[in-house]
C-alpha positions in Angstrom: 16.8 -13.7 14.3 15.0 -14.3 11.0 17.7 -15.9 8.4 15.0 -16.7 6.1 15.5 -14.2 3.0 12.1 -11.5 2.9 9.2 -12.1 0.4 8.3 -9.3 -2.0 5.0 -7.4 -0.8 3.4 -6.0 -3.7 1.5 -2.4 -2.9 -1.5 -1.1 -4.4 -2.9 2.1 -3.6 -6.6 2.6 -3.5 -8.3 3.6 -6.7 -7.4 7.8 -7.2 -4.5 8.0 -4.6 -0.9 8.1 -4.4 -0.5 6.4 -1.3 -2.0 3.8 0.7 -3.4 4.8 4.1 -5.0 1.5 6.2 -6.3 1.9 9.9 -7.4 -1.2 12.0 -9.5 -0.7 15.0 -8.5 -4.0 16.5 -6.8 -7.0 15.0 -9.2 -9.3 12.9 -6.8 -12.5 12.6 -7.2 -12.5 9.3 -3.6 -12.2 8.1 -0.5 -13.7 9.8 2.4 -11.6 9.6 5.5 -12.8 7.1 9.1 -11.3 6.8 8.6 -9.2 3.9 9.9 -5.9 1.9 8.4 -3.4 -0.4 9.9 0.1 -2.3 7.4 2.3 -0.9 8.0 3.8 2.6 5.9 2.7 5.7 4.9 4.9 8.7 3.2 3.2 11.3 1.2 4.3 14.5 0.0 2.0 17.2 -2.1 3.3 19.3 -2.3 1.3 22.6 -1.7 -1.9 21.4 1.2 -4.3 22.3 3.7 -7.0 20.5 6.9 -7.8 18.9 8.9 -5.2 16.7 11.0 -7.2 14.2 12.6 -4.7 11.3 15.7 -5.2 9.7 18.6 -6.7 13.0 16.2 -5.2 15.3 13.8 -6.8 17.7 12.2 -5.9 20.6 8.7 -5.7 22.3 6.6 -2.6 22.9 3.9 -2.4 25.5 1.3 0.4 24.8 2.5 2.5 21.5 4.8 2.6 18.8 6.2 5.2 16.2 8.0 3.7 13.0 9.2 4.8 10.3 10.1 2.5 7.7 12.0 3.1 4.8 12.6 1.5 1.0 13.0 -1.8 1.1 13.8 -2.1 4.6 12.6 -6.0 5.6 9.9 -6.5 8.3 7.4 -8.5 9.7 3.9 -7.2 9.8 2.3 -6.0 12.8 -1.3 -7.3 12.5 -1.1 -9.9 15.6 -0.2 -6.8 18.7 -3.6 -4.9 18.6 -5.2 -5.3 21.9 -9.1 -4.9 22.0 -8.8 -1.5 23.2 -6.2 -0.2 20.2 -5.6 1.0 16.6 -2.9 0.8 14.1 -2.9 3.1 11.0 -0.3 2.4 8.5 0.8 5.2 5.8 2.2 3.3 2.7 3.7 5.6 -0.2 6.9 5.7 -2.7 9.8 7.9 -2.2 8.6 9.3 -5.6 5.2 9.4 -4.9 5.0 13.0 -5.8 7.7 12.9 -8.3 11.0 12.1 -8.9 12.5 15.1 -7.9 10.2 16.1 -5.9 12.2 15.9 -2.2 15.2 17.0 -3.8 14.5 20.6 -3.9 16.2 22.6 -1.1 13.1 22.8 1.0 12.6 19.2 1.2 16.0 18.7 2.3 14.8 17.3 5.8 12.3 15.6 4.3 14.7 13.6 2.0 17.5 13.1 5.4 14.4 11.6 7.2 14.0 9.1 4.1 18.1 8.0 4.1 17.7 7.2 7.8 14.5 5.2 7.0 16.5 2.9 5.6 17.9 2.1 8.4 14.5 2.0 10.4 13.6 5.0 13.1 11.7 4.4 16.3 10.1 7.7 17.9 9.7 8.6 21.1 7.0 9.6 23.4 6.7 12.9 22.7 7.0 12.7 19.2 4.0 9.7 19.6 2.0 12.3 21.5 2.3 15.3 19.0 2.1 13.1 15.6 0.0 10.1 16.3 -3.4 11.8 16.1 -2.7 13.2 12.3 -1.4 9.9 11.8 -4.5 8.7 12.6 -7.0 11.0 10.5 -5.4 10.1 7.3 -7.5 8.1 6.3 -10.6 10.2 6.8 -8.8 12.9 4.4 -9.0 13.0 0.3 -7.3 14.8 -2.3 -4.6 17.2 -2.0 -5.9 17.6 2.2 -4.2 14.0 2.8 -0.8 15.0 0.9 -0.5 18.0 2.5 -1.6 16.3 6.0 1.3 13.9 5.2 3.9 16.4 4.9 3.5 18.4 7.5 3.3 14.8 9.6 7.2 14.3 7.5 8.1 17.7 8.3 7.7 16.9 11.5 9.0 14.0 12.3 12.6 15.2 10.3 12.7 18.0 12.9 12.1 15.6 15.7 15.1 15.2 17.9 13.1 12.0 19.6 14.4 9.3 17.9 16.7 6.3 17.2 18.0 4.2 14.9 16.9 0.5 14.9 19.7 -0.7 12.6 22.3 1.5 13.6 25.3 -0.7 11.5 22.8 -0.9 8.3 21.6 -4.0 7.1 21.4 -5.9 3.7 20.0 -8.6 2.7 19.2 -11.3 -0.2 15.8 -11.5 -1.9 14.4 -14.4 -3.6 14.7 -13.3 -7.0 12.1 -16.0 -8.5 9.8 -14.4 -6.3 9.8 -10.7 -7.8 10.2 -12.3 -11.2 7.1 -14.9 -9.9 5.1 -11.4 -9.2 5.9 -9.5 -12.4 5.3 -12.0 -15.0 1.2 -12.4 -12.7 1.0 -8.3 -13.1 2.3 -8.6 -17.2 -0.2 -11.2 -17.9 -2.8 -9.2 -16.7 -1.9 -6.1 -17.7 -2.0 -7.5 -21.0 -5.1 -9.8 -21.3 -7.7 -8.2 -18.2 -9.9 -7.2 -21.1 -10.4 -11.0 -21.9 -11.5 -14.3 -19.1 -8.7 -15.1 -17.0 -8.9 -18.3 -15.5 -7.4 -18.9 -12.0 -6.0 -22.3 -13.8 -4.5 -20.3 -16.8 -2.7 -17.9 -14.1 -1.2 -20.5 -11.5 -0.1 -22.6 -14.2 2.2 -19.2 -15.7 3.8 -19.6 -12.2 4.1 -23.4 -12.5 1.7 -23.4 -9.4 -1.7 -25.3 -7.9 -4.9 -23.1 -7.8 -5.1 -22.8 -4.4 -1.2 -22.5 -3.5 -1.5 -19.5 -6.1 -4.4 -18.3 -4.2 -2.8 -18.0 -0.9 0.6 -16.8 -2.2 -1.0 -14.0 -4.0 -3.3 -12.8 -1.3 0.0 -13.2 1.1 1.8 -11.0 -1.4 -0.4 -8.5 -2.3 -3.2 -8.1 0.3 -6.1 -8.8 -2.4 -7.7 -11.4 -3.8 -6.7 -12.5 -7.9 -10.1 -11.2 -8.7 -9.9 -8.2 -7.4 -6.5 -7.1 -8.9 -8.1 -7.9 -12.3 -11.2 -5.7 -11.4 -9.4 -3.2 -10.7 -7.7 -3.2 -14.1 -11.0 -3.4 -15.7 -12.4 0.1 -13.8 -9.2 2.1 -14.5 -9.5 0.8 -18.3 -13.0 2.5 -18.2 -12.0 5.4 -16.2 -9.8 6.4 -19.5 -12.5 5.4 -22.1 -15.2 7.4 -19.8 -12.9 10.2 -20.3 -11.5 10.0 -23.5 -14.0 8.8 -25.7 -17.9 8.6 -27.0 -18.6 5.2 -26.7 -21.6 4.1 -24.6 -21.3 3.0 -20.7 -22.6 -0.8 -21.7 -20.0 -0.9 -24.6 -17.4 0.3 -22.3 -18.8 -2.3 -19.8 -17.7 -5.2 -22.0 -14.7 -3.5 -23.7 -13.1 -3.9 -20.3 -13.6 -7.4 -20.1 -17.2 -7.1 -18.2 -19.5 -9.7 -20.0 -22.6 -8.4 -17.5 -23.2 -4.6 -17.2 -25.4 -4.8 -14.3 -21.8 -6.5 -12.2 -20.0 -3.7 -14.0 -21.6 -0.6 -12.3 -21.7 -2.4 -9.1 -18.0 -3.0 -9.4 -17.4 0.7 -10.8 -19.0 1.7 -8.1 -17.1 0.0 -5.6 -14.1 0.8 -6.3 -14.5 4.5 -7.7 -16.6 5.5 -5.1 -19.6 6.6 -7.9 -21.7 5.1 -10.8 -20.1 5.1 -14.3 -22.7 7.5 -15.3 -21.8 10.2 -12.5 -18.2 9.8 -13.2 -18.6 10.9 -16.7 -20.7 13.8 -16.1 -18.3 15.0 -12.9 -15.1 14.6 -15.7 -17.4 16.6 -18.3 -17.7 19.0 -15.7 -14.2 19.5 -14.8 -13.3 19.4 -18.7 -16.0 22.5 -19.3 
């Protein structure tokens, strides 16, 4: 059993979304899987694929499928080494208060918010459960906007009416985490949050955590499942998303208000992560605004 205490995952949800929806066809080798936490909840479908199951006390192997549901918290190790050739995996990442804080406290929600407390504890579905749910599971990701919420409740909804179930840590479990690490985490997103409009070296950022460059490098890709630069990007693009919106100032100022020092890189960022030119996204929140 793992005795080491579980590393911090930070989450972040695509650009526009509330929750973070990943599918892999098969496994790329790309990431090894660490014993690791996070607050937001995590649903995950394999679709034939095989490997170990390690959450919380629990471990055991699975042959062809699995059904988890994950809750707060609730340490694991990943799952990216079981994908055969033939299988999938989608993963459904999303806060209890992703919709709110009161949101699953109403009296309709009630099941909803029971299937949450037993997350905690870690819940294993059955075959039939597998069979009925897996294939929304797996079109998540295809849906936008208010389509993939309401996909994702009735896929909740569903699974806190299933009767095909168990418990994977049936006596609870708790544990310790490092706290240098969360503090280690939040003084990297602080520093950015306040200085992404300005060059932030990779030197001036490992050396806040008293590490090396590339010990940084690996940590924070571990951690967060993106690259430094790309975190700081995405700073950048939601900075301009709010001056797009909210003021008259010219797309090339914007550019290099948010910390851009070429325009040209800037729209082919914008674009990347938005989904649209800096230019359309103006005009479609114009639009709307009309």
């Amino acid at each position: 059993m793992n005795t080491r205490k579980p590393t911090l995952e930070k989450i972040s949800t695509e650009f526009g979304s509330s929750m973070r929806v990943i599918k892999n066809e098969i496994y790329g080798g790309e990431k090894k899987p660490f014993w690791h936490f996070h607050p937001e909840i995590e649903l995950v479908y394999v679709n034939k694929g095989k490997g170990k199951r390690h959450i919380g006390n629990h471990l055991s192997y699975f042959n062809n499928s699995m059904l988890v549901l994950i809750g707060s918290n609730l340490p694991h190790n990943g799952f990216t080494d079981r994908l055969t050739i033939n299988g999938s995996e989608t993963i459904v990442q999303f806060k209890p208060s992703f919709l709110g804080e009161h949101f699953f406290e109403v009296p309709e929600m009630e099941g909803i918010n029971n299937l949450f407390e037993r997350a905690k504890k870690g819940i294993l579905f059955g075959v039939k459960t597998k069979q009925k749910i897996g294939p929304k599971i797996e079109k998540l990701n295809k849906k936008e906007g208010f389509k993939k919420i309401l996909v994702l409740l009735e896929v909740l909804n569903a699974l806190a009416k299933s009767k095909d179930y168990i418990i994977l840590n049936s006596d609870g479990f708790t544990f310790e985490t490092e706290p240098q690490d969360s503090a280690k985490i939040d003084k990297i997103f602080k520093h950015v949050n306040s200085n992404f409009q300005n060059h932030i070296s990779l030197d001036e950022i490992a050396d806040i955590v008293s590490m090396t460059v590339p010990a940084f490098c690996r940590y924070f890709k571990r951690v967060t499942g993106k690259t430094f630069t790309k975190l700081v990007n995405e700073y950048r693009v939601v900075h301009a998303t709010k001056l797009l919106t909210e003021s008259q100032m010219s797309i090339t100022d914007i550019s290099y208000e948010c910390g851009f020092n070429n325009f040209s890189h800037f729209n082919k960022i914008f674009k990347e992560i938005t989904g649209k030119s800096a230019s359309k996204y103006r005009s479609g929140v114009k639009q709307i605004i009309q």
